[in-house]
Residue, then its C-alpha position, 0 to 999 in steps of 0.5 A: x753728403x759727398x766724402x768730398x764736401x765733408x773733409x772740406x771742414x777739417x784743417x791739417x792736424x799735426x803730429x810729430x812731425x809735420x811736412x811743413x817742417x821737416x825739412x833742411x830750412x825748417x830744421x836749420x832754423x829751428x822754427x815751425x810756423x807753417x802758413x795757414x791756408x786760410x789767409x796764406x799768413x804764418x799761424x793764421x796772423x793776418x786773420x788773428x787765429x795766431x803767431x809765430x812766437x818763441x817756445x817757452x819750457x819749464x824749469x822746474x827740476x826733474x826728479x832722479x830717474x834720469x841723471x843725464x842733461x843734453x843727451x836726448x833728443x826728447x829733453x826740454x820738448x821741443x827745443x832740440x828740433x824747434x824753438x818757436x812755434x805757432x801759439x794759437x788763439x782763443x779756440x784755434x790748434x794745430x801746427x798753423x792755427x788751422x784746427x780747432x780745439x778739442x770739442x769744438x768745430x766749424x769755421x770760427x771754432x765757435x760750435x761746442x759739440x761733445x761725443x760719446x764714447x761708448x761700450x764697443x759691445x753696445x755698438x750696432x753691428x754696422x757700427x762694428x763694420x765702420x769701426x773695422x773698416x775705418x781702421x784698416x783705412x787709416x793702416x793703408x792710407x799713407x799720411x799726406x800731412x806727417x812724417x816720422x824721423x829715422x834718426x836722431x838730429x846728431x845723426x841728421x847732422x843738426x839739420x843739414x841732412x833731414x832723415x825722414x820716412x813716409x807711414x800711414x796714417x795708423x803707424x804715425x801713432x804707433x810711432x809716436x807710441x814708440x817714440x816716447x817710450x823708447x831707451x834713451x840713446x846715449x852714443x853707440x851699439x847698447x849704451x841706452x838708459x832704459x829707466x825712462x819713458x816719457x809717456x809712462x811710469x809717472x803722472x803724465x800716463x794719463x793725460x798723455x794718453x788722452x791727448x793721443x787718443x784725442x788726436x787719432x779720433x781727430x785723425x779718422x774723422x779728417x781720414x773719412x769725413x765721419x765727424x761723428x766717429x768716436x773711439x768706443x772702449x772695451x770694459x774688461x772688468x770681471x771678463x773670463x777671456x778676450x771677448x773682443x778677440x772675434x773676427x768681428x772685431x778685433x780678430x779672432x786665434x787663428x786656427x792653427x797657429x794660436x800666436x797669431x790672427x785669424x784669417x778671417x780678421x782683416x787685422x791678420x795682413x798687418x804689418x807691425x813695426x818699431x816692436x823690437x825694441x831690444x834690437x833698437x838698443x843693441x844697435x843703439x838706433x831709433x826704430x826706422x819703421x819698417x815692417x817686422x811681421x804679422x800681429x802676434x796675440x795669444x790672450x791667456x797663456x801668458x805667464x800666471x805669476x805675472x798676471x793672474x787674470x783681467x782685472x776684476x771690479x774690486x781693483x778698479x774700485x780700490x783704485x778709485x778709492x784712492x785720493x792722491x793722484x800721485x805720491x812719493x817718487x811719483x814713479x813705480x814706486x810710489x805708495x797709494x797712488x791713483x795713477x801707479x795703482x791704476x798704471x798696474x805698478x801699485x797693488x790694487x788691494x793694499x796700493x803699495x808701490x812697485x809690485x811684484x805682479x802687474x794689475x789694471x791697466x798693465x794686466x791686460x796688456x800682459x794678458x794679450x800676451x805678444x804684440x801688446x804686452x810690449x810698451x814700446x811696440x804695444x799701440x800696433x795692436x788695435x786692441x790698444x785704443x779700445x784698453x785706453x779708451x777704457x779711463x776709469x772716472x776719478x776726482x783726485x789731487x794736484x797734478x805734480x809741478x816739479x821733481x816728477x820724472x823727466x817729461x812728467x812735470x805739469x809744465x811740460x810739454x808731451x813728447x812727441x805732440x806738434x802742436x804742443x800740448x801741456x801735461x797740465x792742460x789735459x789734467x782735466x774732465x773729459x767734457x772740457x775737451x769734448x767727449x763723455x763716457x756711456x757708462x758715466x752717464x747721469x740719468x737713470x739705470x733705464x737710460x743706462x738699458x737703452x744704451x745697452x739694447x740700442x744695438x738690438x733695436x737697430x738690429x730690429x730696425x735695419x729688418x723690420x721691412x723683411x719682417x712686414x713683407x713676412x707677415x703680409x705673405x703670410x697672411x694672404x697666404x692664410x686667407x688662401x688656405x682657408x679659401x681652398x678649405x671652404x671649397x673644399x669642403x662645400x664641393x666634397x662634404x660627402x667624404x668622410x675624411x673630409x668631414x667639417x669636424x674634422x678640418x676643425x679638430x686638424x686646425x683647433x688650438x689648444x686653450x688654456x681651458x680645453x672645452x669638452x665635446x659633448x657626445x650627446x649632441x648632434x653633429x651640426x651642434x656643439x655643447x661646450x662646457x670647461x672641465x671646471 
């Protein structure tokens, strides 16, 4: 089927922040209810996919971390850009009700469809070339249906002067990454309060993060017209070293320079940005996305006191032993926590809080030593999808209503996501928003083998005509040797160097029981006896 006919299934999907919107009128008036194109009616009204109705964000209290209230434009999300939306119906999403829930498909919402997401050293190498190549599209394809603001609404004069940029459809996600990680900016040149993060630190990390990867797989999918693409995960348990750092995948040291990529990596003609966050908050600016050089990597040498190595399996398993999804603080300090722990800021042998080492999750992107082991620019790295694609499977407790850090609280809605998404809605499995993992898998230990040796007998498959034309010439190639050998020796029987015995003897195979000839026998005759 035509790249044409299938992209013809995909609504719009928006993020932070949707062309629709971003606008003098949009902003002005504080509401984002983009027309569905279905119908031409705001939210899809007419055709009850559904409207246009005023955001309503909860007042629970935030924990201490944050002592500040109407300085940042991320406080009670989305308020300060928006203040009614479109709340959707049944299984319908996205910025206009266009889209449809995570897991479900088809004109109607209707079809229930559920991928798997699956060990990236068990996909086929043609898989690897379509993971490859699907990314450095999304690099080099500008976003038709999202912007990014380059400053903040105060700096827009509260909507009068709209300040947005063009991106790609990759960079719209290291964005968003940046966006809710950044220091809050308080008013001028290095007054920022770094203690915050709106997607980190605290009990949102881990449905904030699905959410992200939910909407960029949604994203590629529209991107190629492949609705069967699934981000693969990269299992770092126990690994010695970066076993996805190849050419293959994604991108190998470079030769000379072993902070940067190999050139054969289609990965070394990226451009990063918003990777400087130091320099943002010395300025007392938000990042403007403009190129700031190559990808910088060097898995390995980074500081040992730190991070010792990857994590091996007993830290996962102690994470897993944990009950309490979050405790205490709920923060970096907080004691037998499953998320802190997990996160890297517990100890994942005693699961105390606030660690002088990084472990787990925060381990490897100290590991990758450059692009990745910053929070705020990490996701230009497209190691980052394949790590947090990596969720490790756990039953824990209540996810916290209130007095979780800013942003955190189960009612509040993510920072930056257009349309919204609550933190409590996405505490929950991941079949109920359409995927599972290869490695959860419920049968047997042989399914868990065929998953792993299906790429080889893709491989095989992919050959196996080359392998069949093999045989077939061999073959008459054979019955021709065999052929000349017969005339041969009916036409030169008198040669002795042509002798029968001693065409048979050239051409004998070994047996597992060498036969003996007996010398005694005439020459037409054979005796054979085993050496038993």
């Amino acid at each position: 089927m035509a790249l044409s006919c299938l992209m013809v299934s995909f609504a719009p999907s928006y993020q932070q922040f949707p062309r629709a919107c971003a606008n003098q009128d949009a902003l002005l008036s504080k509401e984002c209810c983009p027309p569905w194109e279905g119908d031409g009616s705001a939210c899809g009204a007419s055709s009850g996919r559904g409207w246009c109705q005023d955001v309503e964000v909860t007042q629970e209290p935030d924990g201490p971390q944050y002592p500040f209230s109407g300085l940042d434009d991320r406080e009670k999300w989305p308020l300060v850009f928006y203040n009614r939306t479109c709340q959707c119906a049944g299984n319908f999403m996205g910025i206009n009700c266009g889209d449809c829930k995570f897991g479900y498909f088809g004109a109607n919402c209707n079809e229930r469809r559920e991928s798997l997401r699956r060990n990236v050293f068990h996909l086929s190498r043609a898989e690897r070339v379509r993971l490859v190549s699907y990314l450095n599209l999304a690099k080099h394809t500008v976003s038709s249906d999202y912007v990014i603001p380059t400053g903040t609404l105060q700096e827009m004069r509260n909507g009068s002067t709209p300040l947005f940029a063009d991106v790609s459809v990759y960079d719209i996600f290291v964005w968003m990454h940046y966006y809710v990680s950044r220091s809050a900016l308080l008013g001028g040149p290095g007054n920022v309060w770094t203690d915050v993060d709106f997607g980190h630190w605290a009990p949102g990390f881990l449905p904030w993060h699905r959410v992200y990867l939910l909407h960029w797989e949604h994203e590629i999918r529209k991107l190629t017209g492949d609705t069967s693409f699934s981000i693969p995960y990269w299992d770092w348990r126990d690994a010695r070293g970066c076993d996805v750092c190849t050419d293959e995948l994604m991108g190998a040291r470079h030769p000379q320079d072993p902070n940067i990529l190999s050139p054969g990596s289609v990965f070394s003609s990226w451009r990063v940005l918003c990777s400087r966050p130091e320099e943002y908050n010395s300025r007392g600016v938000l990042c403007d996305a403009r190129p700031e050089g190559p990808l910088r990597r060097n898995p390995g040498n980074h500081n040992r006191n730190v991070v010792e190595r990857l994590p091996p399996s007993e830290d996962v398993e102690f994470a897993l032993s944990l009950t309490d999804y979050d405790t205490g603080a709920t923060d970096r300090t907080a004691n037998m926590s499953f998320r802190n722990t997990l996160e890297g800021f517990g100890d994942p042998r005693t699961g105390t809080g606030n660690s002088s080492h990084r472990s787990l999750h925060a381990a490897v992107h100290v590991f990758m030593n450059g692009t990745m082991s910053s929070v705020q620019g990490s996701a230009n790295d497209p190691i980052f999808l394949l790590h947090h694609a990596f969720e490790a499977p756990a039953t824990p407790s209540q996810y916290p209503e209130s007095n979780a850090p800013i942003g955190h609280n189960g009612g509040y809605f993510m920072v930056p996501f257009l349309p919204l998404h609550r933190n409590r809605d996405f505490f929950i499995s991941s079949k109920d928003v359409g995927y599972d993992y290869s490695l959860l898998l419920d049968a047997s230990k042989y399914q868990r083998l065929s998953e792993s040796i299906r790429p080889f007998l893709e491989e095989l498959w992919g050959v196996w005509g080359w392998l069949a034309l093999a045989a077939v010439v061999g073959g008459i190639l054979s019955v021709a040797l065999a052929a000349v050998i017969v005339h041969t020796k009916y036409k030169y029987g008198g040669f002795t160097w042509l002798h029968a015995r001693k065409w048979r003897n050239l051409f004998a195979l070994p047996e597992s029981e060498p036969l003996i000839f007996s010398p005694d026998s005439e020459e037409t005759g054979y005796n054979y006896q085993s050496t038993m």
